[in-house]
C-alpha positions as CSV (number, residue, x, y, z in Angstrom):
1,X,12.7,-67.1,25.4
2,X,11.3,-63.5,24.5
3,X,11.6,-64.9,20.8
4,X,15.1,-64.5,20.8
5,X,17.5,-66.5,18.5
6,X,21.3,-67.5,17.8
7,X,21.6,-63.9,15.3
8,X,20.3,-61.9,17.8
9,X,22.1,-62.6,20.9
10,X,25.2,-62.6,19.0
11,X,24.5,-59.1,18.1
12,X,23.5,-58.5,22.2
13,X,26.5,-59.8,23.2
14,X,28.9,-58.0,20.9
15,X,27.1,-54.6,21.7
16,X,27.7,-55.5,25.0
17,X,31.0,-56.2,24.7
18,X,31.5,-53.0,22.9
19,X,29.9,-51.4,25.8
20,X,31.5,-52.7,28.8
21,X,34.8,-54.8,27.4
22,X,35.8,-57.9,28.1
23,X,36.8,-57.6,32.2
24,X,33.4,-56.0,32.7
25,X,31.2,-58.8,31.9
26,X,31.5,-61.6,33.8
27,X,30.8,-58.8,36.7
28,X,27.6,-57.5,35.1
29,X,27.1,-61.2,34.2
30,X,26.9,-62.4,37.9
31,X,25.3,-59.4,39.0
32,X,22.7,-60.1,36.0
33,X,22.4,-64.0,37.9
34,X,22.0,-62.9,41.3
35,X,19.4,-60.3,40.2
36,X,17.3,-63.0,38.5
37,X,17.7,-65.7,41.1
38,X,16.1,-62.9,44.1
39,X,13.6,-61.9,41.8
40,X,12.2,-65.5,41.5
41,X,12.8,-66.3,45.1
42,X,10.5,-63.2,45.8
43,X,7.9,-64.2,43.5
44,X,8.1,-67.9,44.8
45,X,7.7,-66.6,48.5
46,X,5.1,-64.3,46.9
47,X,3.2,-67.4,45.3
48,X,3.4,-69.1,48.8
49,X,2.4,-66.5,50.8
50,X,-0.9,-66.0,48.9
51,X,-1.5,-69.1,46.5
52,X,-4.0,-71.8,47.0
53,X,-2.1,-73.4,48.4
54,X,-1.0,-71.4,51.2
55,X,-4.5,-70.1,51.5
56,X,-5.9,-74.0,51.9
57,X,-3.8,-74.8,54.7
58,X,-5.0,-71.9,56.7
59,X,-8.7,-71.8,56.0
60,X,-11.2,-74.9,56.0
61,X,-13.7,-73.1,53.5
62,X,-10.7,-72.5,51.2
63,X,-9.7,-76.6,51.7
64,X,-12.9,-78.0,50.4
65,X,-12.7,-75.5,47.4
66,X,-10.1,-77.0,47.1
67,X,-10.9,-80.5,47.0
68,X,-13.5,-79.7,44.7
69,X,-11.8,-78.0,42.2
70,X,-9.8,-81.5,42.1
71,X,-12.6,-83.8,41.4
72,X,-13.9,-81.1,38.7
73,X,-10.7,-81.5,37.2
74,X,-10.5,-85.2,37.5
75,X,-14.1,-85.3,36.0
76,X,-12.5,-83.1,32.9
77,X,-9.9,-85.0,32.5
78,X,-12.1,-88.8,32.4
79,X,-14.3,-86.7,29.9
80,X,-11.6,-85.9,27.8
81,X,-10.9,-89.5,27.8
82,X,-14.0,-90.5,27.3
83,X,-14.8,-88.0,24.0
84,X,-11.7,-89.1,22.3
């Protein structure tokens, strides 16, 4: 995660402490999860709204390039196999 270790988010979360005290942060922590958790529901509906895969259920064309790309990785995957 962000190459992050054990030191250094004990040094984060003592400066933080410093900074807000100890009734502050569970607050900014929730606020902190909530934040996070809406951000990847937008970028979820995001993905949805204009992945492949939302695209390939609206348009045929998009379908059998689709079903294409899966047999070019199925073919990929048995040459793999096969080289090993």
């Amino acid at each position: 995660m962000f190459g992050l270790g054990t030191p250094e988010l004990v040094v984060i979360l003592a400066i933080a402490f410093l900074l807000f005290g100890g009734r502050k942060l569970p607050e900014l922590g929730a606020g902190l999860g909530k934040a996070i958790r809406s951000f990847k529901n937008g970028l979820n509906e995001v993905e949805e709204a204009t992945g492949m895969e939302g695209i390939a259920k609206r348009l045929p064309v998009a379908r059998e390039i689709s079903a294409v790309q899966d047999k070019i990785d199925k073919a990929k995957d048995i040459s793999r196999m096969l080289t090993k």
